[in-house]
C-alpha positions in Angstrom: 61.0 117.9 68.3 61.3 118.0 64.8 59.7 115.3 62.5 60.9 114.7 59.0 57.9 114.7 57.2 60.0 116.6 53.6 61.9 113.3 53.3 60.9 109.5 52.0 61.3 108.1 55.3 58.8 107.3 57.4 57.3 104.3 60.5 53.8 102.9 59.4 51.6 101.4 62.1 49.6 99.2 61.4 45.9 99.9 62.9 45.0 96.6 62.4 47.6 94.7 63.6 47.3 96.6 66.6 43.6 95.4 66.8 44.1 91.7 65.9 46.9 91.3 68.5 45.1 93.4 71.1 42.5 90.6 70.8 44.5 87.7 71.3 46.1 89.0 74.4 42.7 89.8 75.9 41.6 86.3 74.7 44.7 84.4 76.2 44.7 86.4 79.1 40.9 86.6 79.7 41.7 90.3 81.1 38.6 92.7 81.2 41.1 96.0 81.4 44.1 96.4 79.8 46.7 98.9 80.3 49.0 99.6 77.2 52.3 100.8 78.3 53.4 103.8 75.5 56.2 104.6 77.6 59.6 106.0 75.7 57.5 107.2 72.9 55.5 103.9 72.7 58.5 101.8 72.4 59.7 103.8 69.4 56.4 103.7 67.9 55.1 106.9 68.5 53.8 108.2 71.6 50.6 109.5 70.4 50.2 107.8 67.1 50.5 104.4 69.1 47.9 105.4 72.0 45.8 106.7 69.0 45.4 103.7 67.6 45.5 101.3 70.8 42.9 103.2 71.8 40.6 102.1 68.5 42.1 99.1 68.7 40.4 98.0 72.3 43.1 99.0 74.6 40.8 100.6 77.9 44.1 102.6 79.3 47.4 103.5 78.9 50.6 103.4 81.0 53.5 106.0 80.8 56.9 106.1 82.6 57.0 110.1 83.2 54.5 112.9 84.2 55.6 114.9 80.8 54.4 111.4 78.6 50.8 111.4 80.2 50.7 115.6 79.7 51.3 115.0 76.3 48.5 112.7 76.0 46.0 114.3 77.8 46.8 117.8 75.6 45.8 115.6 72.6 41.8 114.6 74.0 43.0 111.7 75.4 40.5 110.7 78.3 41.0 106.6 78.8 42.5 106.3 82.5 46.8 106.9 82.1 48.7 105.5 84.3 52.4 107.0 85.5 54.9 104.0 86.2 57.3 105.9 87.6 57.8 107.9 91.0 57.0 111.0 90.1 58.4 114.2 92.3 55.5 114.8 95.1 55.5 118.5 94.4 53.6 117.5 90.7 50.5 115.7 92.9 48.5 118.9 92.1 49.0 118.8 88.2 48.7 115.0 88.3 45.4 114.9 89.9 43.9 118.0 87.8 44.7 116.5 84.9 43.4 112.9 86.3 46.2 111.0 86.4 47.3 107.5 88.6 50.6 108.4 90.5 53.1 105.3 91.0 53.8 105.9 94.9 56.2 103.7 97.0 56.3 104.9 100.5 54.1 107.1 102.9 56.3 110.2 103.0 55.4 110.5 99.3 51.8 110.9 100.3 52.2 113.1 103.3 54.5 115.3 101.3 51.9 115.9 98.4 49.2 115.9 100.9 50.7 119.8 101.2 50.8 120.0 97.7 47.4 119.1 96.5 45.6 122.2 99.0 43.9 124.2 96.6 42.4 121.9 94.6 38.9 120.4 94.5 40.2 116.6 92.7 41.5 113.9 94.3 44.4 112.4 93.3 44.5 108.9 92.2 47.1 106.4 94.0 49.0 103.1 92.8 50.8 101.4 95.5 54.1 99.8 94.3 55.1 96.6 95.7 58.2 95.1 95.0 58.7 91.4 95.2 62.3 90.7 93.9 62.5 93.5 91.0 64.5 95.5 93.1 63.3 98.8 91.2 60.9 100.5 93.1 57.9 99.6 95.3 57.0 98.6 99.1 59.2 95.9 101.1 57.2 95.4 104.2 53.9 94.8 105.0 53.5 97.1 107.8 54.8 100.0 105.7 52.5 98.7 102.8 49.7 98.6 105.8 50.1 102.4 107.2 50.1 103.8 103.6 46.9 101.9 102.7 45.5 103.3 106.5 46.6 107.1 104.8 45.0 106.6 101.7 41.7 105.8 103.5 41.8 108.0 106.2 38.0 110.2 106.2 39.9 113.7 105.3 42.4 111.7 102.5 43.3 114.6 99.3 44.0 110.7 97.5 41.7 107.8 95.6 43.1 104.4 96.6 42.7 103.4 93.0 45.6 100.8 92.0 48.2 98.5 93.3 50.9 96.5 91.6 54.0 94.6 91.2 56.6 93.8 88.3 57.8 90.5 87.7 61.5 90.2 86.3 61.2 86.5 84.7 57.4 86.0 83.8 58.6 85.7 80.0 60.8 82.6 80.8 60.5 79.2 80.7 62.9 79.4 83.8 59.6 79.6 86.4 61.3 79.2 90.0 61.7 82.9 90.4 58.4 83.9 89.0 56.9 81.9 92.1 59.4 83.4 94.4 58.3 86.5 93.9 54.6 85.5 93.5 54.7 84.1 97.1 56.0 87.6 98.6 53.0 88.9 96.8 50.9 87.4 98.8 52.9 87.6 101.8 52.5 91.4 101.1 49.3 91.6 100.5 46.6 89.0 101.5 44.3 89.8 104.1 44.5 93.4 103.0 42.4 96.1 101.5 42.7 95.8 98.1 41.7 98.7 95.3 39.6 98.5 92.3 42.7 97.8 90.0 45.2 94.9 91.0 47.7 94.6 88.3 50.4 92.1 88.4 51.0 90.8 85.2 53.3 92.4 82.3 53.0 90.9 78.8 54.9 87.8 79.8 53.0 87.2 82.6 49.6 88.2 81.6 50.2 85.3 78.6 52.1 82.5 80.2 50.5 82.6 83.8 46.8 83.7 83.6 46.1 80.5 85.6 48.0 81.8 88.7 47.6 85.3 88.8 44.3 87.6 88.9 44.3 88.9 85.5 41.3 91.2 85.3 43.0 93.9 85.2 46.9 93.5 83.0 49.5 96.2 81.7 50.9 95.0 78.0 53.4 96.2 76.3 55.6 94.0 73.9 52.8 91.9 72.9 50.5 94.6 71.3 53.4 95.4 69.5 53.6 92.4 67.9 56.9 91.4 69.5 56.6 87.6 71.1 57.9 88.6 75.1 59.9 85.2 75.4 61.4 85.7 71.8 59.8 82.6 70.8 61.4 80.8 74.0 57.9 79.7 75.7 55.4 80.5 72.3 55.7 80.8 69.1 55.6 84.5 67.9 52.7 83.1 64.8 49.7 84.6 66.9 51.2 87.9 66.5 51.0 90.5 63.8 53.4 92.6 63.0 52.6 96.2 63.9 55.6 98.2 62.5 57.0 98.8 59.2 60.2 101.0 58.6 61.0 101.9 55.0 62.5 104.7 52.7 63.5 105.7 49.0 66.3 105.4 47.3 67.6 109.1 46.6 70.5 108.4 44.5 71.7 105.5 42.5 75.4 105.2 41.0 77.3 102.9 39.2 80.8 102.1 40.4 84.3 101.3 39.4 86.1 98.7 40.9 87.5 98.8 44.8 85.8 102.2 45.1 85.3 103.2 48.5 81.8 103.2 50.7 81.4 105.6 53.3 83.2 106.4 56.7 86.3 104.2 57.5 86.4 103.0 53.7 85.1 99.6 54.9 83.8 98.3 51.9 84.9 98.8 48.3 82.6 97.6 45.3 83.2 95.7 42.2 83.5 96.6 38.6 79.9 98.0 37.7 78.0 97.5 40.9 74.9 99.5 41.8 75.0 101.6 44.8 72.1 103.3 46.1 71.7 105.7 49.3 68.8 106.0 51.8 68.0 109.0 54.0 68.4 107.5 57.5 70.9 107.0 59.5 72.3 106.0 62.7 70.4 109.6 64.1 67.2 107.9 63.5 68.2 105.2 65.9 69.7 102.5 63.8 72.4 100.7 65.5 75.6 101.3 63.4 76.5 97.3 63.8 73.5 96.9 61.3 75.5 96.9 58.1 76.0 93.8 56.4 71.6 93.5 57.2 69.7 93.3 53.9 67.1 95.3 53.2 64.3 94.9 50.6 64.2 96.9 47.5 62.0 95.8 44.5 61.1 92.7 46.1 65.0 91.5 46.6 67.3 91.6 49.1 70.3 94.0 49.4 72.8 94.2 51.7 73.5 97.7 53.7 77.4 98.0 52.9 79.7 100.7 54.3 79.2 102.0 57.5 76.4 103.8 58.3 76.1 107.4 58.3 74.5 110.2 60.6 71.7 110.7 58.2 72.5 108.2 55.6 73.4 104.6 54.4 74.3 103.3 51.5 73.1 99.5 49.8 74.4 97.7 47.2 71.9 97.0 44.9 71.2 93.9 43.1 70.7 95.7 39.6 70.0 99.5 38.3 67.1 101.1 39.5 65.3 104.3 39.5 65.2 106.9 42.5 62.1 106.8 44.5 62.3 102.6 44.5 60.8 102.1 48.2 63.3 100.5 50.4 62.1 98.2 53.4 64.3 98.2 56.0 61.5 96.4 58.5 58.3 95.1 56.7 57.5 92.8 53.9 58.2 93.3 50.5 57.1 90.6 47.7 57.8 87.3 49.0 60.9 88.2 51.9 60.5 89.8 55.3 62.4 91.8 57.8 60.9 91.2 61.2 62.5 93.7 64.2 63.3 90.4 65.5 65.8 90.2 62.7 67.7 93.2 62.5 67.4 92.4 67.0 69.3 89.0 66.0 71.6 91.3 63.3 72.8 93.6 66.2 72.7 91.6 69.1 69.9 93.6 70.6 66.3 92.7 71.9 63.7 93.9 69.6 62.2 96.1 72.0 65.7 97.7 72.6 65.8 98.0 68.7 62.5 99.8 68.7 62.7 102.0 71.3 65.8 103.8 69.9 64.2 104.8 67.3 64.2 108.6 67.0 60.9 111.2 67.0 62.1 113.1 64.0 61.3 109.3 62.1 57.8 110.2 60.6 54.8 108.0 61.3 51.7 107.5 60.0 48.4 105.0 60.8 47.5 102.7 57.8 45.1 100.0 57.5 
């Protein structure tokens, strides 16, 4: 991984936008453990800048997809309790448990496979039972097969901690509620009457907001929310109790006045007018912006400007509303002077969800804690 740190680009999260809306989700959930999921570098947001800062901000664990995303964390101090949401390869139960990890498992020949694996060491490994209800993604079906791995976990001479269990709901961010109680009904078909662990977890951001009243939400995994996106898109709240936790912005590096119908960038899609302004930015679509972002308007000395041309590998180019210097800071998502670019917007621009927008952005992007 390389970061661009020589260049005027760069991600700043905000530490206390993280704080504020990690409040608010504990508030409106009333949960007394929360789970951040940093997953795919923390939704674009930086894998270990995010946790970092979740972490000061009240977050009491995290929640990766992959084995390699918790290693990372642990190899910066990290101690809060990471959990892997992902099936990870039974031959790695040995590493997960020395480094004290919770493994996502989803059947019992997972366990008696890394049974073998974990001789030799002295820890335990810790054990999240998957139960699928209608995501169709991973996760226990039946409840006798849920049943005998529980029985296995708790057998007397057990290498595993029964430590977690959980589902995933698929629609707990609409206002379209029928299949949320579908698949909260073959929770409970699943599971009551059973042995349960120290951590049940059902609810994702959507559901941890919109139905605390129907699920146990001591213990929650969120995600969107404490990134200050709204989960229903503004569909079942409004997105006002949220702050926004990332802004994106650059420099101009070089400004150019322009003849008439001169040609911008690849494709010669746009051509300028007698005297206009161009400037260029060092990003790109590289970095993760979706090419179908031109024609959005970024923010440069507190006015709009439209991105114009198509964009580049490492560059774009904006049409600026009136000469200025290089080194003007360019917001591409933030707030400059009275206007705002919300990832919500350039999401709307490209026909993406903003999470989808964030997560593509790329590692070399730097990024750097303020406030």
């Amino acid at each position: 991984m390389v970061v661009a740190i020589t260049r005027p680009t760069r991600i700043k999260i905000s530490q206390a936008a993280i704080t504020h809306n990690v409040s608010v989700t504990r508030k409106m959930s009333g949960a007394k453990f929360m789970f951040l999921a940093v997953k795919a570098n923390a939704y674009g947001f930086g894998l270990q800048t995010m946790a970092q800062a979740a972490i000061k901000g009240g977050v009491d664990g995290l929640a990766v997809a992959v084995l390699d995303e918790a290693l990372a964390l642990r190899q910066v101090g990290i101690t809060v309790p990471i959990l892997i949401l992902g099936i990870t390869l039974p031959q790695y139960a040995k590493l997960m448990a020395d480094n004290d990890l919770i493994a996502t498992v989803s059947d019992l020949a997972w366990l008696q496979q890394a049974t073998n694996n974990l001789e030799g060491t002295c820890n335990t490994l810790q054990i999240n039972l998957g139960v699928d209800t209608g995501m169709g993604r991973i996760g226990f079906r039946e409840r006798d097969a849920l049943i005998d791995a529980i029985q296995y976990l708790q057998a007397a001479d057990t290498p595993f901690k029964y430590q977690s269990i959980m589902t995933h709901f698929s629609e707990g961010d609409s206002l379209k509620n029928a299949y949320f109680h579908e698949q909260l009904a073959n929770w409970h078909a699943l599971t009551d009457g059973l042995s349960m662990p120290p951590m049940v977890h059902l609810a994702n951001s959507g559901a941890a907001l919109y139905h605390a009243d129907e699920i146990p939400t001591d213990y929650i995994r969120a995600g969107t929310v404490i990134y200050g996106m709204e989960p229903s898109r503004g569909a079942v709240l409004p997105d006002n109790y949220l702050k926004p936790v990332l802004t994106l912005e650059t420099e101009l590096i070089y400004v150019k006045k322009m003849p008439a119908n001169a040609a911008i960038s690849y494709g010669h899609t746009y051509h300028t007018k007698e005297g206009e302004w161009i400037g260029t930015l060092p990003i790109g679509y590289a970095d993760g912006l979706p090419r179908s972002l031109k024609g959005f308007e970024v923010l440069v000395n507190g006015q709009k400007a439209p991105i114009v041309g198509n964009l580049a590998m490492d560059q774009m180019m904006i049409s600026l509303p009136e000469e200025l210097p290089v080194g003007t800071v360019v917001t591409i998502i933030g707030q400059q002077g009275q206007y705002e670019n919300t990832l919500e917007d350039v999401a709307q621009h490209v026909s993406l969800a903003p999470w989808v927008v964030a997560t593509g952005l790329q590692e070399r992007l730097m990024r750097v804690i303020v406030d």
